[in-house]
MDTraj code that builds the backbone (N, CA, C; nanometers):
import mdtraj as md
import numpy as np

residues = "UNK UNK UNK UNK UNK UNK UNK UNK UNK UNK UNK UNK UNK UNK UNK UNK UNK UNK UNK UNK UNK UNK UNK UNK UNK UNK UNK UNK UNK UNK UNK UNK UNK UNK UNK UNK UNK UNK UNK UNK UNK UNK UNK UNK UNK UNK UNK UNK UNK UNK UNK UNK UNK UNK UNK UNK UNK UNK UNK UNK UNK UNK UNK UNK UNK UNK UNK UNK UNK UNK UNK UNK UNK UNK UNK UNK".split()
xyz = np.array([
    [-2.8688, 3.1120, -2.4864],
    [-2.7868, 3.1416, -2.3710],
    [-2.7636, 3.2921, -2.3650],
    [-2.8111, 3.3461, -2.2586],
    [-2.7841, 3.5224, -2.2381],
    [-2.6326, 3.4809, -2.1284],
    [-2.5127, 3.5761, -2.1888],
    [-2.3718, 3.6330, -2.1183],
    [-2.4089, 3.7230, -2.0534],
    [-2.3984, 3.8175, -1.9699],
    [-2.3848, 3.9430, -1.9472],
    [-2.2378, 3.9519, -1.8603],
    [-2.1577, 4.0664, -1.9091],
    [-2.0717, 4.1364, -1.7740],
    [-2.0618, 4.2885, -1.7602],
    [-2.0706, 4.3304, -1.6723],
    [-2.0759, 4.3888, -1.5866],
    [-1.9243, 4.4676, -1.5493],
    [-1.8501, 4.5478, -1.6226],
    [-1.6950, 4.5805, -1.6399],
    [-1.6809, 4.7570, -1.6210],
    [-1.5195, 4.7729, -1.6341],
    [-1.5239, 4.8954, -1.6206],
    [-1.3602, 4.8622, -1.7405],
    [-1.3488, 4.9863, -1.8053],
    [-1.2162, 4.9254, -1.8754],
    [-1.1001, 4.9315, -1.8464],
    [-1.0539, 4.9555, -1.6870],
    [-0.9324, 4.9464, -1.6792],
    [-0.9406, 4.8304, -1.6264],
    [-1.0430, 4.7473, -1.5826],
    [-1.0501, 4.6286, -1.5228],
    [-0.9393, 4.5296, -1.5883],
    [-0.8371, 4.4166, -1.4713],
    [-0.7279, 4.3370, -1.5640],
    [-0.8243, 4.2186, -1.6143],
    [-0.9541, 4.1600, -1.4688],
    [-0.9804, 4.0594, -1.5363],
    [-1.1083, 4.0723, -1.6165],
    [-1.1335, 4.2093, -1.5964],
    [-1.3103, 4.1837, -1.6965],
    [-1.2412, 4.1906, -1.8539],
    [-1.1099, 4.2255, -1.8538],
    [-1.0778, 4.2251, -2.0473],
    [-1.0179, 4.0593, -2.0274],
    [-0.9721, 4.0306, -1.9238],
    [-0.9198, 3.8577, -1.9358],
    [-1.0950, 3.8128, -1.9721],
    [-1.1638, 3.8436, -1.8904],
    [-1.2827, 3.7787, -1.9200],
    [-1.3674, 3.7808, -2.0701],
    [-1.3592, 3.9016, -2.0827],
    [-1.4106, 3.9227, -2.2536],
    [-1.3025, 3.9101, -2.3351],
    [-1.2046, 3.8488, -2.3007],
    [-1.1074, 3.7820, -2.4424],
    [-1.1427, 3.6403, -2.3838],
    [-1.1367, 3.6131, -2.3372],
    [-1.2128, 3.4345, -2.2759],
    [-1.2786, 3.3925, -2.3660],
    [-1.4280, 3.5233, -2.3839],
    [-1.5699, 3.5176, -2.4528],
    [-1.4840, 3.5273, -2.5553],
    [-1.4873, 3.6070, -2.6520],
    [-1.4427, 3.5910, -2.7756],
    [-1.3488, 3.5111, -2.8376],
    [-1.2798, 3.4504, -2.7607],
    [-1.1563, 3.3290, -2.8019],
    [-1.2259, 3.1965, -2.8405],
    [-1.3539, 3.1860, -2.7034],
    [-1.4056, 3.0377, -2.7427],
    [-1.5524, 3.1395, -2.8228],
    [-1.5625, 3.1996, -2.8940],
    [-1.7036, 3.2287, -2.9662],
    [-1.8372, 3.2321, -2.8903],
    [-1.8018, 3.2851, -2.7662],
    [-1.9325, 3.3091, -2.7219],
    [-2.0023, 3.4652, -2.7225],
    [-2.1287, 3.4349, -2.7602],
    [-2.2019, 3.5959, -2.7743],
    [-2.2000, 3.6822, -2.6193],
    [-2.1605, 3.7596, -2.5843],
    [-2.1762, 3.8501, -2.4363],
    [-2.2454, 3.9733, -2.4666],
    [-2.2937, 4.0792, -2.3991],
    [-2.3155, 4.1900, -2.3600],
    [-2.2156, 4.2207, -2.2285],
    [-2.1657, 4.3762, -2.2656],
    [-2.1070, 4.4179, -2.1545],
    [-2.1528, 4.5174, -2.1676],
    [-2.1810, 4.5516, -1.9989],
    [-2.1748, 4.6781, -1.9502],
    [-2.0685, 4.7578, -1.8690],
    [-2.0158, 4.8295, -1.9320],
    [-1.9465, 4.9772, -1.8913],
    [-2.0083, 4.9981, -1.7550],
    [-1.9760, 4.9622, -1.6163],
    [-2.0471, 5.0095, -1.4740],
    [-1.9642, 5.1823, -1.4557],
    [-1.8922, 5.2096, -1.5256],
    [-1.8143, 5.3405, -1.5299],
    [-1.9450, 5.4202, -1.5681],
    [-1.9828, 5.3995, -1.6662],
    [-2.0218, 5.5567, -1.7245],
    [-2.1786, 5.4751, -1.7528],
    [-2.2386, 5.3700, -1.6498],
    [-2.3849, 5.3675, -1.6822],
    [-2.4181, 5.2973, -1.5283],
    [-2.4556, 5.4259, -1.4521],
    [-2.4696, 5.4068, -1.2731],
    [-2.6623, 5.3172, -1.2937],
    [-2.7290, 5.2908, -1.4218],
    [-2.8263, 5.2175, -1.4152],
    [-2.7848, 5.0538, -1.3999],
    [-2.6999, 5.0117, -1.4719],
    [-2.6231, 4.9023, -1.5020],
    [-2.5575, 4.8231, -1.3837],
    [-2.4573, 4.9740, -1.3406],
    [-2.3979, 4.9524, -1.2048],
    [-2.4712, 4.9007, -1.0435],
    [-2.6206, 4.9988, -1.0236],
    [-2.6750, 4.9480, -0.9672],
    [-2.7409, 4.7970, -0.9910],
    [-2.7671, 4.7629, -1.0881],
    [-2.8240, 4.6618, -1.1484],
    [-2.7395, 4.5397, -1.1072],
    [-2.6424, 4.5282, -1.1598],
    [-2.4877, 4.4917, -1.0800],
    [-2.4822, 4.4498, -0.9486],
    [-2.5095, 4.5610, -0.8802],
    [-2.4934, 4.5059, -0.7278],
    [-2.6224, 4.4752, -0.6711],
    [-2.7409, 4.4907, -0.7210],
    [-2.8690, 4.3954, -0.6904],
    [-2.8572, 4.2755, -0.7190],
    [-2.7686, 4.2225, -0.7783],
    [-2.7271, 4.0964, -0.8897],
    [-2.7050, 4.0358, -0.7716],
    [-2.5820, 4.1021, -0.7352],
    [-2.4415, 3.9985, -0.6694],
    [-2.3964, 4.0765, -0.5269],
    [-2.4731, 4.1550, -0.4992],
    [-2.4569, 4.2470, -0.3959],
    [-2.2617, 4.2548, -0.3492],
    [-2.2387, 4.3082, -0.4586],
    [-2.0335, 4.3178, -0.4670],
    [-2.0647, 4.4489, -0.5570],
    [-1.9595, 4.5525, -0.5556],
    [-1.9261, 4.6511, -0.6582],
    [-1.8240, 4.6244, -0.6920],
    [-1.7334, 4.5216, -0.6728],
    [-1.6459, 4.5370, -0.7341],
    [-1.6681, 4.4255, -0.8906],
    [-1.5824, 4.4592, -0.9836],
    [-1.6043, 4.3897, -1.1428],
    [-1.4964, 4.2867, -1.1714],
    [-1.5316, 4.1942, -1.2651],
    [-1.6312, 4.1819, -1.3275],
    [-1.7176, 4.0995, -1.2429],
    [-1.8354, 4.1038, -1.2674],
    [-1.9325, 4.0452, -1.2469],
    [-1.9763, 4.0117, -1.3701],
    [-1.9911, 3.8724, -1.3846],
    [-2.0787, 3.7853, -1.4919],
    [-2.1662, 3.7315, -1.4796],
    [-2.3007, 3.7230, -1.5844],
    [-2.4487, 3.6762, -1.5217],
    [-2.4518, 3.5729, -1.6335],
    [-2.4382, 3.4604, -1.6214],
    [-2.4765, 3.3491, -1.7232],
    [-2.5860, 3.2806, -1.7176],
    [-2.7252, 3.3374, -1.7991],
    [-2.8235, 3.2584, -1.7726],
    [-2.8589, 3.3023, -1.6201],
    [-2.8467, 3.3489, -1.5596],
    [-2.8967, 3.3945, -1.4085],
    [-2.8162, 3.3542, -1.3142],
    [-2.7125, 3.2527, -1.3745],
    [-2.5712, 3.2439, -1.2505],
    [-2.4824, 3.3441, -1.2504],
    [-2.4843, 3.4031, -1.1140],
    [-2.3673, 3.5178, -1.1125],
    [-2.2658, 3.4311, -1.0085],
    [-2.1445, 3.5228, -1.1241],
    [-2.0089, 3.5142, -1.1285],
    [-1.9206, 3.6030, -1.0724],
    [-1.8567, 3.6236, -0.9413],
    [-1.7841, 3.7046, -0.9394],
    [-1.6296, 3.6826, -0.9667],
    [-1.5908, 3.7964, -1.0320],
    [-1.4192, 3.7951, -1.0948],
    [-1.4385, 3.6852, -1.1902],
    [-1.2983, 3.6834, -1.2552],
    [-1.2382, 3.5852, -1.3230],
    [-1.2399, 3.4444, -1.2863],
    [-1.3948, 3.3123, -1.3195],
    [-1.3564, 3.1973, -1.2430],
    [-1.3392, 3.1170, -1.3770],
    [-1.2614, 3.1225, -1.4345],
    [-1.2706, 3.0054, -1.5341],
    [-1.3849, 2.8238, -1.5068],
    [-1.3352, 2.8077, -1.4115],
    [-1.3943, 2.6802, -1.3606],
    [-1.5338, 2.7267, -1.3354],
    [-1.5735, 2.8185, -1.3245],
    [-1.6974, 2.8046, -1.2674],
    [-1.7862, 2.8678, -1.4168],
    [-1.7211, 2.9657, -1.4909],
    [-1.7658, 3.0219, -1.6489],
    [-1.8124, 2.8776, -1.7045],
    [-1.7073, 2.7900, -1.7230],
    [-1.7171, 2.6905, -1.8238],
    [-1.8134, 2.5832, -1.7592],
    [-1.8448, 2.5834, -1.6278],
    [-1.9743, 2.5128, -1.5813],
    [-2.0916, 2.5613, -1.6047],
    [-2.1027, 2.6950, -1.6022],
    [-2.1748, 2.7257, -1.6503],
    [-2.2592, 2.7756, -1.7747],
    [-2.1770, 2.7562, -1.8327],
    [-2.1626, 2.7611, -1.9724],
    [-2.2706, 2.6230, -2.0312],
    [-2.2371, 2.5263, -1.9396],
    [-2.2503, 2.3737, -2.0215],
    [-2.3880, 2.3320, -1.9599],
    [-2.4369, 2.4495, -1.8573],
    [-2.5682, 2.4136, -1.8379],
    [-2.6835, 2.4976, -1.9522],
])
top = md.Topology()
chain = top.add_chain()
for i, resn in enumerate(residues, 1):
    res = top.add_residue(resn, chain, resSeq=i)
    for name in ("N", "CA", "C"):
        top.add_atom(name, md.element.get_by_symbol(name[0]), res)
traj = md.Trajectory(xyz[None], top)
């Protein structure tokens, strides 16, 4: 299973989101869209949104904080 998000760190829910990941033990990659405009664009080719977090689970993108929709996707 590939995580990815897509954050900036003052973000409230991309750190709700990566304490999510690490609470239930899941592996993520994050990207910093602050200080890596490769990432960032990457980001909005994704999900065509700039705003964060954006989460890519397995190729489902996520925008913001959806619990309900993380943990569905999660279980595929």
């Amino acid at each position: 299973m590939t995580v990815k998000i897509y954050s900036t760190p003052t973000c409230s829910y991309c750190n709700i989101a990566k304490k999510y990941f690490r609470e239930h033990n899941i592996k993520f990659t994050d990207y910093n869209v602050m200080i890596n405009p490769k990432r960032a664009q990457e980001m909005v080719d994704k999900s065509g949104q700039r705003g964060v977090p954006v989460i890519d689970i397995n190729g489902k993108i996520i925008v913001g904080f959806n619990q309900t929709e993380i943990e569905r996707s999660l279980k595929r």
